[in-house]
matplotlib code that plots the C-alpha trace (Angstrom):
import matplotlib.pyplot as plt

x = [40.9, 38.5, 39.4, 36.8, 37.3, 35.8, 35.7, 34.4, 34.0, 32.9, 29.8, 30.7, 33.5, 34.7, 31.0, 29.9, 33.3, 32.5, 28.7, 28.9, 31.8, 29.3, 26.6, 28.5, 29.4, 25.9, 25.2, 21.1, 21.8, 23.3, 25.1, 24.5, 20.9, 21.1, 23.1, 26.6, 29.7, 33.6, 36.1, 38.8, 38.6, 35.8, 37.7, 39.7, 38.0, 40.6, 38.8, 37.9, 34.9, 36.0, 33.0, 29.1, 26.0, 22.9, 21.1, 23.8, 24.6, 21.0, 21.8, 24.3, 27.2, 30.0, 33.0, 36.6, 34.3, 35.7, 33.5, 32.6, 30.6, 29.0, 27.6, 26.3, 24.0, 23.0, 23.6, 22.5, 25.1, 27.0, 30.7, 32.7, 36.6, 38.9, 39.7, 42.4, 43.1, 39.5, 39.7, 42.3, 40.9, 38.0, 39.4, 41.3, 38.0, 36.6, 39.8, 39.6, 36.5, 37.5, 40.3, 38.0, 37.1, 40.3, 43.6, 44.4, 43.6, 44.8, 44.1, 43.5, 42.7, 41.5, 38.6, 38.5, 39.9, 40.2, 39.7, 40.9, 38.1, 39.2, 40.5, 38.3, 34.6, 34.2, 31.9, 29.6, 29.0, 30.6, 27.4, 26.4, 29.6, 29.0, 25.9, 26.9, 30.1, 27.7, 25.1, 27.8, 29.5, 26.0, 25.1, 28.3, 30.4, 27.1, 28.2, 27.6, 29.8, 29.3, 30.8, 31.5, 31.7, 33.6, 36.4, 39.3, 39.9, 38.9, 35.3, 35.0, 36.0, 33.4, 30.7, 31.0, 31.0, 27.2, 24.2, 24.9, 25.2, 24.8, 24.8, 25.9, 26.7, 27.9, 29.7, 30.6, 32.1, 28.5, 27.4, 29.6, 27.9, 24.5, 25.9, 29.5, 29.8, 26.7, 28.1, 30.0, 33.8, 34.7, 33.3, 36.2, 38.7, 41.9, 40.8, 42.7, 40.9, 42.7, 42.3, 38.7, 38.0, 40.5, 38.3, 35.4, 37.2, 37.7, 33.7, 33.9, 31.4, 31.0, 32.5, 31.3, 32.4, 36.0, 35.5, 34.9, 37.5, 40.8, 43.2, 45.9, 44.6, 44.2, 48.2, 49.2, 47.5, 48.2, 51.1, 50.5, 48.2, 46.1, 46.3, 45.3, 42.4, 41.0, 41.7, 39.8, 36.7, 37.0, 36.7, 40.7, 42.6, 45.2, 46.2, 46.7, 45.5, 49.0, 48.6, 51.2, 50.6, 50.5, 50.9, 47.2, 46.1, 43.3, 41.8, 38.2, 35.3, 31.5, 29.0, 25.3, 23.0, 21.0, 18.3, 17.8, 19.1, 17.9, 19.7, 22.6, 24.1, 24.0, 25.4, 28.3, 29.1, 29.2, 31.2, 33.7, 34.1, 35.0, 37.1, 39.4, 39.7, 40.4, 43.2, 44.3, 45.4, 46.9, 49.4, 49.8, 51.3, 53.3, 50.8, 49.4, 46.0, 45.3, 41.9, 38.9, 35.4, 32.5, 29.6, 26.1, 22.9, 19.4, 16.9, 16.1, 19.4, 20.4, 24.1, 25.9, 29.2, 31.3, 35.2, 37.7, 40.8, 42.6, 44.6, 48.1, 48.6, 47.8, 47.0, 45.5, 42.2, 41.1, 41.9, 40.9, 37.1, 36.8, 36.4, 34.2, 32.0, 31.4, 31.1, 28.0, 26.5, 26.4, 25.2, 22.5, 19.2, 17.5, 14.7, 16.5, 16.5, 20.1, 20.8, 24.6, 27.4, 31.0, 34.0, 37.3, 41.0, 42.6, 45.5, 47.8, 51.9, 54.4, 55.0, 58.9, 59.1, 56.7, 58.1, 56.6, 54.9, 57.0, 53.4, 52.4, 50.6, 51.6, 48.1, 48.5, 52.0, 49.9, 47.4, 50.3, 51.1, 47.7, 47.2, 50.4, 49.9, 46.3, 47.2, 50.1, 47.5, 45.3, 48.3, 49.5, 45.3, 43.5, 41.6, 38.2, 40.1, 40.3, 38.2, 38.3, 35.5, 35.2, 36.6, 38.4, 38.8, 35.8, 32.2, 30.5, 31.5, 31.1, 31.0, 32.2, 30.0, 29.4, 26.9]
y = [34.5, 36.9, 36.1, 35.1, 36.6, 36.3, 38.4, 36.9, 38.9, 38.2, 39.8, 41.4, 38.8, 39.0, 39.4, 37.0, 34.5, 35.3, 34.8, 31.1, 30.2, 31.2, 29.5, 26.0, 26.5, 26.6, 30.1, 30.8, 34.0, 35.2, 38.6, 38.7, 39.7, 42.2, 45.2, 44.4, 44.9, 43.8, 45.6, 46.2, 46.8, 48.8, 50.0, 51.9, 54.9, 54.7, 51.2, 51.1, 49.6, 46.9, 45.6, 45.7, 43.6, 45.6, 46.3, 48.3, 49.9, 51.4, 52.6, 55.2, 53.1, 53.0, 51.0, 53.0, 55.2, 54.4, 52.2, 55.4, 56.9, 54.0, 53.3, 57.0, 56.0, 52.5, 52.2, 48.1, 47.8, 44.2, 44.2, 41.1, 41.0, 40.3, 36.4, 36.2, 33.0, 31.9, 34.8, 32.8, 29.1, 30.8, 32.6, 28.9, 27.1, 29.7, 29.1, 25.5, 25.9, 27.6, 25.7, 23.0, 25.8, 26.5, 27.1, 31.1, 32.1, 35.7, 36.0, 39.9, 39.7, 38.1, 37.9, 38.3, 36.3, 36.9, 33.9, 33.2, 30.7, 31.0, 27.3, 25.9, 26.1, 22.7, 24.9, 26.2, 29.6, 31.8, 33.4, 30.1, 29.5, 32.4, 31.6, 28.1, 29.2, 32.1, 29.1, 26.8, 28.8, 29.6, 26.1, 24.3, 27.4, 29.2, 32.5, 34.7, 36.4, 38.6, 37.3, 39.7, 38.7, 39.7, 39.6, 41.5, 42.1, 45.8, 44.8, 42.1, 44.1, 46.9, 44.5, 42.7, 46.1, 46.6, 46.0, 43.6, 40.7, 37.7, 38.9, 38.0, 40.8, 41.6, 43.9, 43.4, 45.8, 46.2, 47.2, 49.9, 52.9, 52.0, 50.5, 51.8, 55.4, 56.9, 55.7, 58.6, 58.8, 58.3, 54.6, 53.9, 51.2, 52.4, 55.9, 57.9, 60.3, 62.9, 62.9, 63.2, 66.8, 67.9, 66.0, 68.5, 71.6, 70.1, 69.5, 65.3, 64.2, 60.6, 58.1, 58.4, 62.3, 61.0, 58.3, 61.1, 63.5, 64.0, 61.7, 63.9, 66.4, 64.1, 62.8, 66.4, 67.1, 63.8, 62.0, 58.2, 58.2, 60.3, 57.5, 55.0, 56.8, 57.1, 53.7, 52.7, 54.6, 53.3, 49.8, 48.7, 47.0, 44.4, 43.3, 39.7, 37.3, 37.0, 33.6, 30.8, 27.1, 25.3, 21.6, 20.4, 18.0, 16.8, 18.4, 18.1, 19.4, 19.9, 21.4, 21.9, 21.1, 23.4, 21.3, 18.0, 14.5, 11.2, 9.2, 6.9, 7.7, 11.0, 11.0, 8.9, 12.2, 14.4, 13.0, 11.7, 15.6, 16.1, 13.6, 15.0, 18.4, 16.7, 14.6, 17.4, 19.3, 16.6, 16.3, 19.8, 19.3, 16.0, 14.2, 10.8, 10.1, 7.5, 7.7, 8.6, 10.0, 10.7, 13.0, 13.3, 15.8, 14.9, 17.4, 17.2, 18.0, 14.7, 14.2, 11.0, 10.1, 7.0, 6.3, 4.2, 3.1, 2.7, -0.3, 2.4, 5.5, 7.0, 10.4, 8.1, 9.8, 6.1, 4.6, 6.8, 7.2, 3.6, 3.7, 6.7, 5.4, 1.9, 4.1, 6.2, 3.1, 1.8, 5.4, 5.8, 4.8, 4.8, 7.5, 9.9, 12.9, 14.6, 18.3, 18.0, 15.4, 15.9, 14.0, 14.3, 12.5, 12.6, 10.7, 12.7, 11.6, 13.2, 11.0, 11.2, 10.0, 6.8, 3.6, 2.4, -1.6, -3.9, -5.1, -1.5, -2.5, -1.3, -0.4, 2.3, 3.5, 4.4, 6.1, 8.2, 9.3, 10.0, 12.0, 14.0, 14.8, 16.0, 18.1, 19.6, 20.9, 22.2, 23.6, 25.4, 26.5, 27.0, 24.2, 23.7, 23.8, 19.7, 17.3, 13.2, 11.1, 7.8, 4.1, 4.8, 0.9, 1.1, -0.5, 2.0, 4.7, 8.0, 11.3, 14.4, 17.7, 20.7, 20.3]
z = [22.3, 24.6, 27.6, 30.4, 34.0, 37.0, 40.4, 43.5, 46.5, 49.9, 51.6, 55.1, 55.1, 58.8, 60.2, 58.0, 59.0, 62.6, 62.5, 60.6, 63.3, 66.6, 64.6, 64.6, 67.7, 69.1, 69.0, 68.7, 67.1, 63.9, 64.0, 60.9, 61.4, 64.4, 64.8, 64.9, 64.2, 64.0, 65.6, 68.1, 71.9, 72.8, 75.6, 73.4, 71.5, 68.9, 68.2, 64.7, 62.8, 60.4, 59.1, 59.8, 59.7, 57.0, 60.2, 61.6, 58.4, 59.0, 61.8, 59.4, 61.0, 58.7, 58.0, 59.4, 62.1, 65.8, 67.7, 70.4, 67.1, 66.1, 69.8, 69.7, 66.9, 68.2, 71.8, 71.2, 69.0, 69.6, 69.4, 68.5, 68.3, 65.1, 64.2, 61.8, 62.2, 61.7, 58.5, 56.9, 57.3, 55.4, 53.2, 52.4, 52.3, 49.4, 47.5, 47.6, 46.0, 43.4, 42.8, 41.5, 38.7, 37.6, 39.0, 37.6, 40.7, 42.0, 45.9, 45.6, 49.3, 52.0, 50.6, 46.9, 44.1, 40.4, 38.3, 34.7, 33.4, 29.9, 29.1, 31.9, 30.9, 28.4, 26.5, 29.1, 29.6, 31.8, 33.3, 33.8, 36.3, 38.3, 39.3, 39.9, 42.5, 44.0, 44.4, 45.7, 47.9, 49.7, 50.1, 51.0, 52.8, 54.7, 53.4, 50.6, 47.5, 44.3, 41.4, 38.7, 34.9, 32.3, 29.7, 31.9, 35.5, 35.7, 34.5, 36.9, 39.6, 38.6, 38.2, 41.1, 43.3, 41.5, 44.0, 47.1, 48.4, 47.2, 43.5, 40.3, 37.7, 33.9, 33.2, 29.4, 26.7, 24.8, 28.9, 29.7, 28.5, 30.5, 33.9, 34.1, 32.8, 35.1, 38.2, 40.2, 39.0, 42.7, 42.2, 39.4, 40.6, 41.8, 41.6, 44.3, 47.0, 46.1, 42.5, 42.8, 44.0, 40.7, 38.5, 39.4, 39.0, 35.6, 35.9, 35.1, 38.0, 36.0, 34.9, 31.5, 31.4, 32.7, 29.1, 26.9, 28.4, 25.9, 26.4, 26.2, 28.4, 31.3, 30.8, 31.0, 34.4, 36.0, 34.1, 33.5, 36.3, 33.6, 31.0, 33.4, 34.2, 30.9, 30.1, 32.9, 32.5, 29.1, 29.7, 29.0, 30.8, 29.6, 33.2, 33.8, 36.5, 39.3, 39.9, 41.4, 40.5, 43.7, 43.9, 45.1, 47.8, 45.3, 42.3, 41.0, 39.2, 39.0, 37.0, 38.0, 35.1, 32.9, 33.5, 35.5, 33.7, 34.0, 31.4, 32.6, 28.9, 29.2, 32.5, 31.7, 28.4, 31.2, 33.5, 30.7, 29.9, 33.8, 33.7, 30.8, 32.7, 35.8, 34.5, 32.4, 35.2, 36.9, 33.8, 34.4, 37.7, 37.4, 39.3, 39.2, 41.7, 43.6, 44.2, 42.4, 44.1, 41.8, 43.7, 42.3, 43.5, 42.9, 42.0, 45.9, 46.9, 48.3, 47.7, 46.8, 46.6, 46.0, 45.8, 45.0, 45.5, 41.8, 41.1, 40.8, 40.8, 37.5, 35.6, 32.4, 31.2, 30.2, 33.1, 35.7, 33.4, 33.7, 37.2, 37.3, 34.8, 38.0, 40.5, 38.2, 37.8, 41.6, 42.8, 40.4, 40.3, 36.8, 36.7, 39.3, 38.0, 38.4, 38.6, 39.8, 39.0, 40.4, 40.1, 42.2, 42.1, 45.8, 47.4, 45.1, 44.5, 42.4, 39.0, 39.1, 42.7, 41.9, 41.0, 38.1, 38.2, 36.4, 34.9, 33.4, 30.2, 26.9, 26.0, 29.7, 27.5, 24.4, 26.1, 27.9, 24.5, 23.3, 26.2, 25.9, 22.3, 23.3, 26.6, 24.0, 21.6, 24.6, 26.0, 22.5, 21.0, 23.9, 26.3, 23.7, 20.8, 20.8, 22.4, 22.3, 20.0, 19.2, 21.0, 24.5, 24.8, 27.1, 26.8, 25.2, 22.0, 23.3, 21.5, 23.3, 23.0, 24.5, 27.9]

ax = plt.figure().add_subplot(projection="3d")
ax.plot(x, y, z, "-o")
ax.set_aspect("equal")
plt.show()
C-alpha cells in the first residue's frame, strides 16, 4: 500500500508563539508585523538571533547572527526574550490537533511533526487533509504552518521547505524532476555543510546533477553517507514515522466538506463514518468513553456543539452513533447549509479497570464481537479495506461510502 505522509511545520514558530501570547494578553501590536526578533539578552553581544519576523528578514537580518549585527542593520529592531515554557504548551496544542488526524505522529521538533495518514483518511484525499489542518490550525490556533504531501518522509519534508508560510505543497514521485532536482544541492535534507563545497569540485551544483551522478562513485568518496545521498536526491527513502502510542485524554475527528451540505441524511453518512474511526481507535487503546460531543460549522462559520453524557462507559460503534445521531438532530436546523461536522468521545477510562453493569445487554456483547472481528480485518488489510453497510439496529439503513 503507498503510503501517505504528511510534514507540518511551523512558520517563525517562536515569534509567531510569542506574538499570539502578547496578543491575548492585550497587546495592540503583533511582532509579527514589525521588525522583530527572538533572542537572548541584548546585553550580551554573544546574543544570538533565534527567529525573525518577514519585516526584519528585509532588513537582511538572519537567523544564528548575534543580536549586535542585526541592530547594525535595523537600529528599530524589537527584541523579545525566549519562552520555552510557552514553546512547549504550543507545540502541545498543534499536536493535539493533529492527534484528531491520526495518531503516527513523529514530533521531529518543537515544531514539526511527521504524520502517517495512510489508514486514517476514510477515502478522502490526502491533499484535501492538508489543506484542511493548514486551514484549521490558522483558524482555531492563530498561527500558521506548511504542510508537505507526499508518499514518504523525505518528500514531505522537501515539500513543505518549498515557498512560505502558510503553504501547502506536493511533492510526489511524478514531481521530482520539475520541483526537486533544480533546487541547489545545499537545499537537500540532511545534507551536511561540509559535504557541499566537495560536491562542486565534483561539479554537481543541483540536486538533479547529484540524481544522475553514479551511484558507485558517490559511495567510494563518501562511504554510506554517499548512498544516502543519491537516494535522497532520488526520491527514496524507506524511513518510517518514530511514533509512541500515548494513552489520550479524548480522541476525535473532523472533516471540512468538499462542498457545503444541507441534508439531515447525508449528515448522519458522514458522521456514522467519523464515528467508526473514532471508536476504532479507542479499541486500539483499551478504552471505553464516557461522553460523546458532536460539533458542526455552518457555511458562516458559526460553530455548534452538543454533548452527552452516555448511559456507561462504552467503545460500541452502535452505541456510541446512536447518540451522535440525537445530538445531529437537536443542533441542526433543516436548510442550514454545513461545511464542517465534528465528532469527539471525552471522559476516557481504561476497559480492564471498569466494572462491567450487571444489566450489559447481550445485543452490546454481539456488537463487541462484530466490532472486534471488523477492527481485526482493519488492523491486518489496511483501515479502507472494510467498511460497515446495512441494519446497525438503529432507525434508519445506512450505506457507508466514500465522502
Amino acid at each position: 500500500m503507498e503510503r501517505q505522509i504528511l510534514h507540518v511545520d511551523v512558520n517563525n514558530a517562536f515569534l509567531s508563539w510569542t506574538a499570539i501570547e502578547m496578543l491575548n494578553q492585550g497587546s495592540d501590536i503583533d511582532i509579527r508585523e514589525i521588525p522583530s526578533v527572538i533572542g537572548g539578552d541584548e546585553s550580551r553581544r554573544s546574543g544570538i538571533v533565534l527567529a525573525k519576523s518577514p519585516k526584519a528578514k528585509i532588513f537582511g537580518i538572519t537567523t544564528g547572527e548575534t543580536l549586535y549585527q542585526a541592530r547594525m542593520k535595523c537600529p528599530s529592531l524589537k527584541v523579545y526574550p525566549m519562552n520555552y515554557k510557552l514553546y512547549k504548551e504550543s507545540s502541545n496544542k498543534l499536536y493535539q490537533l493533529l492527534f484528531q488526524y491520526t495518531d503516527k505522529i513523529e514530533r521531529f521538533s518543537i515544531d514539526e511533526c511527521f504524520l502517517d495518514m495512510t489508514d486514517c483518511l476514510m477515502g478522502d484525499a490526502l491533499l484535501n487533509k492538508a489543506y484542511e489542518i493548514n486551514q484549521r490550525v490558522k483558524n482555531e490556533l492563530k498561527f500558521t504552518v506548511n504542510v508537505g504531501v507526499a508518499h514518504n518522509k523525505l518528500l514531505a519534508k522537501m515539500a513543505s521547505d518549498f515557498t512560505k508560510p502558510d503553504r501547502v505543497h506536493t511533492l510526489f514521485e511524478n514531481e521530482i524532476e520539475t520541483k526537486m532536482w533544480p533546487l541547489h544541492v545545499s537545499e537537500l535534507f540532511m545534507l551536511g555543510r561540509k559535504t557541499i563545497p566537495k560536491l562542486y569540485n565534483m561539479r554537481i551544483k543541483t540536486i538533479g546533477e547529484l540524481a544522475k551522478t553514479d551511484k558507485q562513485l558517490l559511495i567510494k568518496k563518501f562511504g554510506k553517507h554517499g548512498a544516502m545521498m543519491w537516494e535522497y536526491a532520488n526520491g527514496i527513502d524507506n524511513s518510517e514515522v518514530q511514533y509512541k502510542f500515548e494513552k489520550p485524554k479524548g480522541i476525535g475527528n473532523s472533516t471540512t466538506l468538499p462542498v457545503d451540505v444541507n441534508e439531515i441524511t447525508k449528515l448522519e453518512e458522514i458522521l456514522l463514518l467519523l464515528t467508526e474511526q473514532v471508536t476504532y481507535r479507542l479499541r486500539r487503546y483499551n478504552l471505553l468513553a464516557n461522553v460523546v460531543n458532536v460539533q458542526l460549522r455552518t457555511k458562516d462559520f458559526e460553530d455548534k456543539s452538543h454533548q452527552r453524557k452516555l448511559p456507561e462507559a462504552t467503545s460500541n460503534t452502535k452505541d456510541i452513533y446512536a447518540e451522535a445521531k440525537e445530538l445531529l438532530h437537536e443542533m441542526y436546523k433543516n436548510g442550514t447549509p454545513i461545511r464542517l461536522i465534528g465528532m469527539r468521545v471525552d471522559n476516557l477510562v481504561e476497559k480492564n479497570e471498569l466494572q462491567l453493569s450487571l444489566f450489559s445487554h447481550e445485543d452490546s456483547e454481539k456488537q463487541e464481537k462484530i466490532d472486534k472481528v471488523v477492527d481485526d480485518l482493519k488492523q491486518k488489510y489496511g483501515y479502507n479495506s472494510i467498511t460497515r453497510a446495512g441494519k446497525l439496529n438503529l432507525d434508519n439503513k445506512i450505506k457507508l461510502k466514500d465522502v
